[in-house]
TORSE-104272 format. One line per 10 residues: number of its first residue (from 0); their letters; for each residue y, x, z of N, C-alpha, C. Coordinates in Angstrom, 3 decimals, decimal comma, always signed. Example, Ala and Ser with C-alpha at 12.3 -4.5 7.8 and 13.67 -1.06 7.14 Angstrom:
<sites>
0> as> -5,690 +13,190 +7,800 -4,500 +12,300 +7,800 -3,300 +13,200 +7,800 ~ -2,250 +12,850 +7,080 -1,060 +13,670 +7,140 +0,030 +12,900 +7,870
</sites>
This chain:
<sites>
0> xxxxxxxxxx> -30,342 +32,875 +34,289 -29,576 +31,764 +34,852 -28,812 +32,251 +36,082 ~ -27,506 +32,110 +36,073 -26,675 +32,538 +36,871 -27,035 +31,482 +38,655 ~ -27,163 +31,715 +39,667 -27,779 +31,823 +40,342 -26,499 +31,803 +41,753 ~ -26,328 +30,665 +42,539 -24,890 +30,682 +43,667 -25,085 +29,693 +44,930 ~ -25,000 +30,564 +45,962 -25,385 +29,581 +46,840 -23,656 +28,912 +47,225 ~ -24,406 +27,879 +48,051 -22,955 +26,726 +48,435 -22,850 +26,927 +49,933 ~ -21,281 +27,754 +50,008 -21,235 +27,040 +51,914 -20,076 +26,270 +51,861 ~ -20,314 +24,962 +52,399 -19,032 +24,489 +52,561 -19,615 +22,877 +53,252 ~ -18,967 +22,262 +54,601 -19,230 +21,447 +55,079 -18,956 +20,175 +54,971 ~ -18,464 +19,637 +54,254 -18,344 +18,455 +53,584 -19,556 +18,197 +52,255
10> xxxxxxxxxx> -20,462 +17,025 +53,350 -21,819 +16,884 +52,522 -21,224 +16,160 +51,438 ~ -20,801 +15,164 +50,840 -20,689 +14,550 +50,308 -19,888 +15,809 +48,539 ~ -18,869 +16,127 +49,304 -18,830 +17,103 +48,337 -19,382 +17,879 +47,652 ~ -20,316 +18,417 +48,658 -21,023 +19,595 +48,333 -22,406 +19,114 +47,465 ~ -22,789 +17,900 +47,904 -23,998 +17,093 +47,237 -23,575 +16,514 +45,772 ~ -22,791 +16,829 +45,628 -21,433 +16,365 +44,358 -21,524 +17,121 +43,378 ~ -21,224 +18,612 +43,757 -21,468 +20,148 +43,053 -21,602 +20,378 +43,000 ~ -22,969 +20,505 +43,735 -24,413 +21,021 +43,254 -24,828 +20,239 +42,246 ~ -24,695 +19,114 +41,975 -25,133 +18,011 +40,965 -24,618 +18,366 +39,816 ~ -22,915 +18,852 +39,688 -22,441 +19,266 +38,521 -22,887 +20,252 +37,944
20> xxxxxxxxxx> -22,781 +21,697 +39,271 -23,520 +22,949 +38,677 -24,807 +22,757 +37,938 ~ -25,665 +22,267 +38,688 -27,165 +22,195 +38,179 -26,614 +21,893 +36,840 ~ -25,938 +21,055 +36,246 -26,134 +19,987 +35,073 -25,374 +20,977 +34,406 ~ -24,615 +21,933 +34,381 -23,873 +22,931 +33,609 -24,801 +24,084 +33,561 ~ -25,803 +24,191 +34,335 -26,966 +25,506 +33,803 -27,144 +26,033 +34,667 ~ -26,309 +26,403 +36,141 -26,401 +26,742 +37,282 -27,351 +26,927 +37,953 ~ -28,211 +28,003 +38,607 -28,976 +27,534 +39,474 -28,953 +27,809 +41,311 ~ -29,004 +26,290 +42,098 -28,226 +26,215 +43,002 -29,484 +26,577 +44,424 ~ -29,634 +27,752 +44,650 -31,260 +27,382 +45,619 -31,353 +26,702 +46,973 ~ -29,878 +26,874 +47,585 -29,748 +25,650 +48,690 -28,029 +25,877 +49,480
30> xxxxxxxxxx> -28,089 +25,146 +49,288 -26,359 +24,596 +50,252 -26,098 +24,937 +51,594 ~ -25,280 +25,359 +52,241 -24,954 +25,555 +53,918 -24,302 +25,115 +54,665 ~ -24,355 +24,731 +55,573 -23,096 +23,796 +55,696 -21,889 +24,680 +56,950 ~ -22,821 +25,336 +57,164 -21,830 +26,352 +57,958 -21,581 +28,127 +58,198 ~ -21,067 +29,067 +58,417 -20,749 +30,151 +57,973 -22,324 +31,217 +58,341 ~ -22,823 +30,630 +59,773 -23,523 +31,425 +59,966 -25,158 +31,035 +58,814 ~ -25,057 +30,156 +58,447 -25,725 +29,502 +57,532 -25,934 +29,994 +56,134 ~ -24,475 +29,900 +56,028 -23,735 +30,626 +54,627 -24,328 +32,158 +54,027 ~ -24,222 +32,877 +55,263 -24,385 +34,633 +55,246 -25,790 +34,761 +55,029 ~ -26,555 +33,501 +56,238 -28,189 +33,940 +56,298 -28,681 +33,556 +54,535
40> xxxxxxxxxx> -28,216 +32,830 +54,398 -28,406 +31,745 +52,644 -28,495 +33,045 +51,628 ~ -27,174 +33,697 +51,316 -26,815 +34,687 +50,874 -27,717 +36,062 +51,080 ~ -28,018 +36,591 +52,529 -29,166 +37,983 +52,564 -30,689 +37,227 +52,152 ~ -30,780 +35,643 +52,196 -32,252 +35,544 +51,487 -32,334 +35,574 +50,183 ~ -31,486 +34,814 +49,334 -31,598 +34,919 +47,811 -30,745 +35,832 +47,008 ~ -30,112 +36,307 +48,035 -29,069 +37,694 +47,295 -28,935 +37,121 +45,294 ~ -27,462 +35,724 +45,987 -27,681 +35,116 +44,629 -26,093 +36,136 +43,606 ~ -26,178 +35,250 +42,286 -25,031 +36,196 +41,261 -23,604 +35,684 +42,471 ~ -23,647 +34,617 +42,723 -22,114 +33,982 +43,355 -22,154 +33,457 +44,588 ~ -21,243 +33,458 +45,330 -21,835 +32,945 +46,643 -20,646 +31,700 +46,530
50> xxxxxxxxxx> -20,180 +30,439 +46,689 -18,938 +29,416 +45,910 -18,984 +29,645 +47,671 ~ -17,734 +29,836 +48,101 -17,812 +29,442 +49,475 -16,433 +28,848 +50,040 ~ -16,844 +27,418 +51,182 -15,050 +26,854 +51,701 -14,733 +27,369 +52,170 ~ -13,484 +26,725 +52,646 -12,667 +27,511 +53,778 -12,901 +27,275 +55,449 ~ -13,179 +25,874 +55,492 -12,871 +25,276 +56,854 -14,103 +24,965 +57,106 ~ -14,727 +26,021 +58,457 -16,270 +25,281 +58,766 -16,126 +25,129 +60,285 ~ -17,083 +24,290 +60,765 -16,995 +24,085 +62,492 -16,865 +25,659 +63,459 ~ -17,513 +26,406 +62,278 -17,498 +27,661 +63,120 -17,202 +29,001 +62,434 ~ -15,953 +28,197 +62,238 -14,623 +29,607 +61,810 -14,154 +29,250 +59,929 ~ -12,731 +30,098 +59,993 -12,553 +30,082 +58,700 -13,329 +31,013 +57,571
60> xxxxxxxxxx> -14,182 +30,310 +56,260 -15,099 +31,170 +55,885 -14,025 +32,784 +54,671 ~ -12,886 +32,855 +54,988 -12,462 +34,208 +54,808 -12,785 +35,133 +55,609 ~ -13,126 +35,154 +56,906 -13,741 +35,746 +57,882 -14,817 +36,154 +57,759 ~ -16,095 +35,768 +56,774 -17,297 +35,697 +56,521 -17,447 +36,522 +55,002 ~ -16,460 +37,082 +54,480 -16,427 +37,969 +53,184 -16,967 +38,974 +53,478 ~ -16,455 +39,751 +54,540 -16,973 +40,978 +54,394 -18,512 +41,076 +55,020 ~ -18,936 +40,132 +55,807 -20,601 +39,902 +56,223 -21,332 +39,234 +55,317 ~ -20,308 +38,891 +54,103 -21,678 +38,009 +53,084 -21,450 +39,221 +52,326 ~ -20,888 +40,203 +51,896 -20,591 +41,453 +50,983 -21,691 +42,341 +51,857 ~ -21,568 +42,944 +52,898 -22,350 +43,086 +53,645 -23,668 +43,360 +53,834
70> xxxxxxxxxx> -24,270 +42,093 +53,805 -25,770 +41,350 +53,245 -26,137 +41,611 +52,004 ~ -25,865 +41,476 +50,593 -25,800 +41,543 +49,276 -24,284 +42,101 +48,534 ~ -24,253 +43,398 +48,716 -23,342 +43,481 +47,557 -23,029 +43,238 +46,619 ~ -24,347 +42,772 +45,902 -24,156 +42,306 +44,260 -23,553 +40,734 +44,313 ~ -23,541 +40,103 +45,291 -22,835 +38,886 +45,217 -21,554 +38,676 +45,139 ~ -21,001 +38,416 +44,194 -19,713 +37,807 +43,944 -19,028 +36,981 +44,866 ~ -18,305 +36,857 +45,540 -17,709 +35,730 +46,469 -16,353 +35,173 +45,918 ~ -16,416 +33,673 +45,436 -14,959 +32,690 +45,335 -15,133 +31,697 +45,991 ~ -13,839 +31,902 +46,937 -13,510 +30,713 +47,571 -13,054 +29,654 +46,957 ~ -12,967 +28,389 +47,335 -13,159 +27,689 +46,653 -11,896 +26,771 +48,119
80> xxxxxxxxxx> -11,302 +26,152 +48,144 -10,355 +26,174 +48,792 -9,080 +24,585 +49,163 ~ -9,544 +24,111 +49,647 -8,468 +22,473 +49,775 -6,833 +22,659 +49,627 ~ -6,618 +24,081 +50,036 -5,296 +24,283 +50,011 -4,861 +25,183 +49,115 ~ -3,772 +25,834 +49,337 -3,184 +26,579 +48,374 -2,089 +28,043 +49,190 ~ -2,869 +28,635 +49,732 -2,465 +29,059 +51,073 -1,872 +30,681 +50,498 ~ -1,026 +30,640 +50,260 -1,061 +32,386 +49,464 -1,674 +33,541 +50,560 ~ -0,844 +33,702 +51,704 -1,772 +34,325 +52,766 -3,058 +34,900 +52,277 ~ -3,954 +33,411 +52,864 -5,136 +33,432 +52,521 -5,794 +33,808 +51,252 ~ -5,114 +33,525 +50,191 -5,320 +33,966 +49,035 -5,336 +35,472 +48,713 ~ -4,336 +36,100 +49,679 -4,328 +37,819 +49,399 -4,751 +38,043 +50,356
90> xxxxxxxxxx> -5,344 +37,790 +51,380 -6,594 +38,220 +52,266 -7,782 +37,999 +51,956 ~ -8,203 +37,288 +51,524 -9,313 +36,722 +50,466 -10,176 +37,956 +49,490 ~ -8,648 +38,212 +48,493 -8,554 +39,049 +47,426 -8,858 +40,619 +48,072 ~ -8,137 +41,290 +49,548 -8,135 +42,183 +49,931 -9,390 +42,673 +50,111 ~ -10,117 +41,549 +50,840 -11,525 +41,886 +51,846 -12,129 +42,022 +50,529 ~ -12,144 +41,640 +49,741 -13,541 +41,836 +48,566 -13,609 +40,421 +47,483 ~ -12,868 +39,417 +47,756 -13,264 +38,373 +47,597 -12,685 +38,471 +45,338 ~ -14,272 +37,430 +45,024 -13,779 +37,361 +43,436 -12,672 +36,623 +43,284 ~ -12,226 +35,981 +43,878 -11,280 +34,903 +43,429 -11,491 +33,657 +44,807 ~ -10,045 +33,143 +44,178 -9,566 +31,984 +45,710 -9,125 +30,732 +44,739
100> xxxxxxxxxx> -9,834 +29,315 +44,087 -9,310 +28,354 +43,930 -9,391 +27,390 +44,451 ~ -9,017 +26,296 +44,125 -9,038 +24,884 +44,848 -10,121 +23,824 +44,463 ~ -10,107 +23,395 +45,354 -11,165 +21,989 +44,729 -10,690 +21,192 +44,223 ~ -9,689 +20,842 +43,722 -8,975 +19,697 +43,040 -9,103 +20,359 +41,462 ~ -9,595 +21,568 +41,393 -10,003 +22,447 +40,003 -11,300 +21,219 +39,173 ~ -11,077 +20,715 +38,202 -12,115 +19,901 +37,206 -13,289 +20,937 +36,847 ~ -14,144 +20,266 +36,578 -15,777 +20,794 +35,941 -15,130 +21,873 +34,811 ~ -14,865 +21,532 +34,308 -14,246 +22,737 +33,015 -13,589 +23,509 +33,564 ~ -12,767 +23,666 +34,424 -12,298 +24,640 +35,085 -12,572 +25,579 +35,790 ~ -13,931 +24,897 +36,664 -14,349 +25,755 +38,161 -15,456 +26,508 +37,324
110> xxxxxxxxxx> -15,845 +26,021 +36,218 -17,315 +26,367 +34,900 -16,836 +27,695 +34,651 ~ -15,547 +28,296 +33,617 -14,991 +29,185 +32,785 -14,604 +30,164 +34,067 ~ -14,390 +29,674 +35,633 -13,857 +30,025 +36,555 -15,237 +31,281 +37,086 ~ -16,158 +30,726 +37,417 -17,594 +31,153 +38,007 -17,894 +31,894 +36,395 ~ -17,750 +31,793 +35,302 -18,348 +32,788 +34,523 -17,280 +34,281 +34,651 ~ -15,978 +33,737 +34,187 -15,182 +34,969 +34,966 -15,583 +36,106 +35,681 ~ -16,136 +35,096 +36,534 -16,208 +36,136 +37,548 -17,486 +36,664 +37,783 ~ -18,718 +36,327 +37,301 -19,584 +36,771 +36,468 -19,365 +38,404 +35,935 ~ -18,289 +37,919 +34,697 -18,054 +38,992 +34,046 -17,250 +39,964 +34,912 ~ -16,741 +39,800 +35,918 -16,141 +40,503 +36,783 -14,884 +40,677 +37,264
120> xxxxxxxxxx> -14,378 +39,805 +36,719 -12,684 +39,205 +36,730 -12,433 +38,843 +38,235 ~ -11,231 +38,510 +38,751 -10,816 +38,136 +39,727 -9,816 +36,895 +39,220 ~ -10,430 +35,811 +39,632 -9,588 +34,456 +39,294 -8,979 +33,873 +40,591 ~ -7,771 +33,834 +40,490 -6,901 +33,088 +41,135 -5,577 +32,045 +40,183 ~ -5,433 +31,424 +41,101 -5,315 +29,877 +41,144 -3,396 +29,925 +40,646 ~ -2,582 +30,357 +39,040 -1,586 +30,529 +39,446 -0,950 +29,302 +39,204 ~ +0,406 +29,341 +39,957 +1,163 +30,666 +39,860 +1,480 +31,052 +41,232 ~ +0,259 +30,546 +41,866 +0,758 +30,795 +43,530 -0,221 +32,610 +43,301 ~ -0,486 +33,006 +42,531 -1,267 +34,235 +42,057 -0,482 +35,229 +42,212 ~ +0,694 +35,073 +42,170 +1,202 +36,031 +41,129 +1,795 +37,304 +42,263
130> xxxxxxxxxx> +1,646 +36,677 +43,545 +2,320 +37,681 +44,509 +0,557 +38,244 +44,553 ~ -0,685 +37,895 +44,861 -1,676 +38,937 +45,146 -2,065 +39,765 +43,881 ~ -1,926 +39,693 +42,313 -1,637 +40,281 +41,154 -1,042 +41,564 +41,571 ~ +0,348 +41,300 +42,133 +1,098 +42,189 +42,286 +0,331 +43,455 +43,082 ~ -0,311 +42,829 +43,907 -0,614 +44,337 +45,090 -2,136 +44,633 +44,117 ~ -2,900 +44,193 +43,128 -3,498 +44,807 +42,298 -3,050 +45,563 +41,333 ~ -1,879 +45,334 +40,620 -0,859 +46,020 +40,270 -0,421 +47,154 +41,068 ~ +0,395 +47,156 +41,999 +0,292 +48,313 +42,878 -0,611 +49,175 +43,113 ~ -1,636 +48,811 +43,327 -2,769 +49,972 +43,362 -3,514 +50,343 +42,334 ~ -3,652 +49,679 +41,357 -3,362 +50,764 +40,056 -2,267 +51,470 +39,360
140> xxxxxxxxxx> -1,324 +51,148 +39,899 +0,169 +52,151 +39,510 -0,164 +53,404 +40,713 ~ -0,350 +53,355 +42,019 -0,808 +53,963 +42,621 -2,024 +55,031 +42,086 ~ -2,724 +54,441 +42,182 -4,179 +55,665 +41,422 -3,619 +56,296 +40,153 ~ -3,236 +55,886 +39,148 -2,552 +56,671 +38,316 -1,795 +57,674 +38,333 ~ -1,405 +57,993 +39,638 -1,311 +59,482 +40,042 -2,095 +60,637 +40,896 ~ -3,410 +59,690 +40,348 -4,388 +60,812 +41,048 -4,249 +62,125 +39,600 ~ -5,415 +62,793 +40,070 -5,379 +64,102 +38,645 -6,714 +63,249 +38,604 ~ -7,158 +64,093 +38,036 -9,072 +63,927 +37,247 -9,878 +64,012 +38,370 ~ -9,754 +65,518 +39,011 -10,500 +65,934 +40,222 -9,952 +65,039 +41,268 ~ -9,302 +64,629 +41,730 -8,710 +63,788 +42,933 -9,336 +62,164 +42,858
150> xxxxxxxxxx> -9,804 +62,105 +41,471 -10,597 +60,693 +41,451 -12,111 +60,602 +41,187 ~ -12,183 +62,283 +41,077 -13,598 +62,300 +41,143 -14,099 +62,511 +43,168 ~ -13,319 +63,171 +43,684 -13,119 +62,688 +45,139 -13,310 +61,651 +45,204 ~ -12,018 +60,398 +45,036 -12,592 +59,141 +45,606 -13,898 +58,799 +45,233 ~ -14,498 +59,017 +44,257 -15,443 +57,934 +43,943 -16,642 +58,802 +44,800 ~ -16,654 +59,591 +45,311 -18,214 +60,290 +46,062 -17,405 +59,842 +47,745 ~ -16,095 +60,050 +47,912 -15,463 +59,498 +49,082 -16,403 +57,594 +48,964 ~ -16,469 +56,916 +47,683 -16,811 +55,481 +47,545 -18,566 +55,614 +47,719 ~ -18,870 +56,807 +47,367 -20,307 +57,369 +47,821 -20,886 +57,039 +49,405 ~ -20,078 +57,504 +50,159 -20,457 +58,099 +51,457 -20,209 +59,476 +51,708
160> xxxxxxxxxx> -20,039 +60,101 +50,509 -20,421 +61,549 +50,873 -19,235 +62,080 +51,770 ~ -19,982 +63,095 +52,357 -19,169 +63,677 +53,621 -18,714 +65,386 +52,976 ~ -17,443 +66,074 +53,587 -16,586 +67,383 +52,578 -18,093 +68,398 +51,875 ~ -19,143 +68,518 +52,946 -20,809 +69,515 +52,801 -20,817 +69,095 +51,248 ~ -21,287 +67,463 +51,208 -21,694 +67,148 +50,271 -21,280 +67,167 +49,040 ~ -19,786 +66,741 +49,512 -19,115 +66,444 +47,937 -18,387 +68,021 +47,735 ~ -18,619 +69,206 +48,478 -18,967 +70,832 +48,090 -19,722 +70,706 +46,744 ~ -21,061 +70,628 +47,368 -22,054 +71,069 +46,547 -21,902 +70,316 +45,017 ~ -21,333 +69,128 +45,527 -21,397 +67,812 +44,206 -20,232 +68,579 +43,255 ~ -19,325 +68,833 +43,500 -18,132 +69,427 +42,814 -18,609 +70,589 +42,395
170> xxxxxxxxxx> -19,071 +71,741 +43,436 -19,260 +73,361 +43,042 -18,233 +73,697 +43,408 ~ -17,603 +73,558 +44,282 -15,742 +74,162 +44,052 -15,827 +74,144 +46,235 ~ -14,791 +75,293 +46,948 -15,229 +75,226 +48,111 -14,443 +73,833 +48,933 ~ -14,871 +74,046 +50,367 -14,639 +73,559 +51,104 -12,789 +72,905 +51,116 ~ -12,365 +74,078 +51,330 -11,216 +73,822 +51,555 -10,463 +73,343 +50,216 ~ -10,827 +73,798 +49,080 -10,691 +72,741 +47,921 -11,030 +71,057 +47,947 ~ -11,839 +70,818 +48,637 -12,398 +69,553 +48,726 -11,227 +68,885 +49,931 ~ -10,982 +69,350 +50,185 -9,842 +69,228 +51,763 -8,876 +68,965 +51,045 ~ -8,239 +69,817 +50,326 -7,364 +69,465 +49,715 -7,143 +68,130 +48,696 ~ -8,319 +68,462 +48,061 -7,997 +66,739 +47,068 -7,882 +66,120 +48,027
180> xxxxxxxxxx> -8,901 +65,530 +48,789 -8,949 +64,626 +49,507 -7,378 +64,277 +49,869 ~ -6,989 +65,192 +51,168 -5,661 +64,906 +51,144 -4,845 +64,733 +50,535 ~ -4,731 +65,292 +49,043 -3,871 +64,968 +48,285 -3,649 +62,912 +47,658 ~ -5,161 +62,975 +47,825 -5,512 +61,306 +47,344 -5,241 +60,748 +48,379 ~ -5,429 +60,605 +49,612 -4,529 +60,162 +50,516 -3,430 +59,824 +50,780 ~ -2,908 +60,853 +50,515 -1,402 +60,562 +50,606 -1,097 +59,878 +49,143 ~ -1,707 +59,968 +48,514 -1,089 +58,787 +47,194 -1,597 +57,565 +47,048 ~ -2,420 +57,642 +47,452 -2,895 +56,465 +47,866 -2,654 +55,309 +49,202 ~ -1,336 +55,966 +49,648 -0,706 +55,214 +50,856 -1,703 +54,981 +52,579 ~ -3,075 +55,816 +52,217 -3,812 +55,600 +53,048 -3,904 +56,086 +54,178
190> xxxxxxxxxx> -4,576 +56,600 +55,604 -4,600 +57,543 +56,286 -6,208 +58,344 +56,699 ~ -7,305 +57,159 +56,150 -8,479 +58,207 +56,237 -9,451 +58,080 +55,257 ~ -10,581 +58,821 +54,989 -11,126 +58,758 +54,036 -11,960 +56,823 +53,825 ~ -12,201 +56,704 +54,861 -12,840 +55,174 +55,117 -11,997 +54,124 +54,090 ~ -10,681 +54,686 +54,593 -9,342 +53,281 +54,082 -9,484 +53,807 +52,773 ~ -9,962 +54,889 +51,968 -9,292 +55,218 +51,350 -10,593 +54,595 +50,109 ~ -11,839 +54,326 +50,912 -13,017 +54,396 +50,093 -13,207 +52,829 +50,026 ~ -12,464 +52,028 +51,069 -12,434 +50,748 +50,970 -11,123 +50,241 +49,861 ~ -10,253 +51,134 +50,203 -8,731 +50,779 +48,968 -9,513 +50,833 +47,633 ~ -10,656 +51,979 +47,280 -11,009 +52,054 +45,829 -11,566 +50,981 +45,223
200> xxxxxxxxxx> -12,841 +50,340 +46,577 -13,589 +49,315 +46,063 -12,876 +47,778 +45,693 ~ -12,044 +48,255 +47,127 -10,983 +46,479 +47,057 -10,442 +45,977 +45,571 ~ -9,966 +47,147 +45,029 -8,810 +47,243 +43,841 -9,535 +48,120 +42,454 ~ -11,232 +47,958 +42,873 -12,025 +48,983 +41,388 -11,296 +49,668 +40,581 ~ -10,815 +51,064 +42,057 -10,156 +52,130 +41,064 -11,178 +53,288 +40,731 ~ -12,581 +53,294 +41,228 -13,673 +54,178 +40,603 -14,389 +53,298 +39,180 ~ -14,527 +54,774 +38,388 -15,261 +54,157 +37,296 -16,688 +54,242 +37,751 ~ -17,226 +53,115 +37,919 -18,473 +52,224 +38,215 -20,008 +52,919 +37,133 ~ -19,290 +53,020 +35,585 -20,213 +54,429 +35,096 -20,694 +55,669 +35,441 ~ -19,842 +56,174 +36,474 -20,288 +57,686 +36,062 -20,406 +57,807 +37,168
210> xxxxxxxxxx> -20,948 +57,177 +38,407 -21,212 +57,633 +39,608 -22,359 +56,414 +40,447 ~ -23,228 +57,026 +41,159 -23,963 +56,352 +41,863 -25,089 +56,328 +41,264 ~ -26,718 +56,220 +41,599 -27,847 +56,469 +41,572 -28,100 +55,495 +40,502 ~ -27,400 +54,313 +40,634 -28,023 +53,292 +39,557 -26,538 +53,030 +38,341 ~ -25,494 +53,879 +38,324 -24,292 +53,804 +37,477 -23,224 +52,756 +38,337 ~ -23,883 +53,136 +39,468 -22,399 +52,338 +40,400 -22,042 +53,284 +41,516 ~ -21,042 +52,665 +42,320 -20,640 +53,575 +43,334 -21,208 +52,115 +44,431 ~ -21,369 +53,100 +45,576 -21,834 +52,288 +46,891 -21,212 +53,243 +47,713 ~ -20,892 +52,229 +48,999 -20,124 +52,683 +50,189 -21,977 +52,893 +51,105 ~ -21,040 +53,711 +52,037 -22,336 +53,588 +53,425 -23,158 +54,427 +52,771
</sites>
């Protein structure tokens, strides 16, 4: 049972959709009503989705993506949203976020919406979509000019690993490793290995198979 906590401060709402979720199969383990609430909610049940608003007494919850990612990586984050803010929508999308829709979205909608993203999709709300598409677009036209070796870089760069490490990981020397690197850099529009390991995850340009202890890649 797919498994999502609720931040968002409007009780009445929120006592609303939890009622729907539950009744669609959902399971909801408790509601927040505010950001710092939201994050703590999220590092206790490290749930599949985190549904989170925008507007809380204490701050806008796009601000709170990268500390609920943070806490539980495996949590999915969609905002869920009163407006229709493109901005916000490709800042949303940048920091990590699954998807940015609205609440005026029906039960059948926000349902097919949260499995999406489940499966791992990024749902946004079009056709106000179609400009943050684009810069996902871009950065896979971008990576497509890595070589083989230059993306086996990023993804130990999406590791943590530091030039020692990803030596030994490759077999190939130092200053070889210098080189991809830089080479992926610069195609990748970036300037350090950090931006470059956050650009991969933002825009899942590592294959998620073939790297990492459990068949994923992890930062840090």
């Amino acid at each position: 049972m797919t498994s999502i906590v609720l931040g968002d401060d409007h009780a009445v709402f929120a006592e609303s959709l939890v009622s729907v979720l539950v009744g669609q199969g959902f399971r909801v383990p408790t509601v927040a009503r505010n950001l710092t609430g939201t994050i703590e909610a999220v590092r206790h049940h490290r749930p599949d989705i985190c549904l989170l608003g925008r507007r809380f007494s204490d701050g806008d919850g796009i601000t709170a993506i990268s500390h609920i990612i943070a806490v539980s990586p495996v949590t999915r984050i969609l905002i869920l949203a009163a407006d229709g803010d493109n901005d916000a929508m490709r800042q949303a999308v940048q920091l990590g976020a699954a998807g940015y829709v609205p609440k005026t979205w029906g039960v059948r909608k926000l349902v097919q919406a949260l499995e999406r993203v489940i499966d791992g999709a990024i749902v946004l709300d079009a056709p106000r979509a179609a400009s943050v598409r684009s810069d996902v677009s871009e950065a896979h036209r971008l990576a497509a000019h890595l070589t083989a070796r230059e993306r086996e870089c990023l993804a130990l760069l999406v590791e943590g690993l530091d030039t020692p490490a990803m030596t030994l990981r490759l077999g190939v020397s130092t200053t070889t490793v210098r080189s991809h690197v830089q080479a992926l850099l610069t195609k990748l529009g970036v300037h350090s290995r950090l931006e470059a390991a956050t650009f991969a995850v933002r825009y899942d340009l590592v294959d998620h198979d073939q790297h990492g202890p459990e068949g994923r890649t992890r930062t840090g």
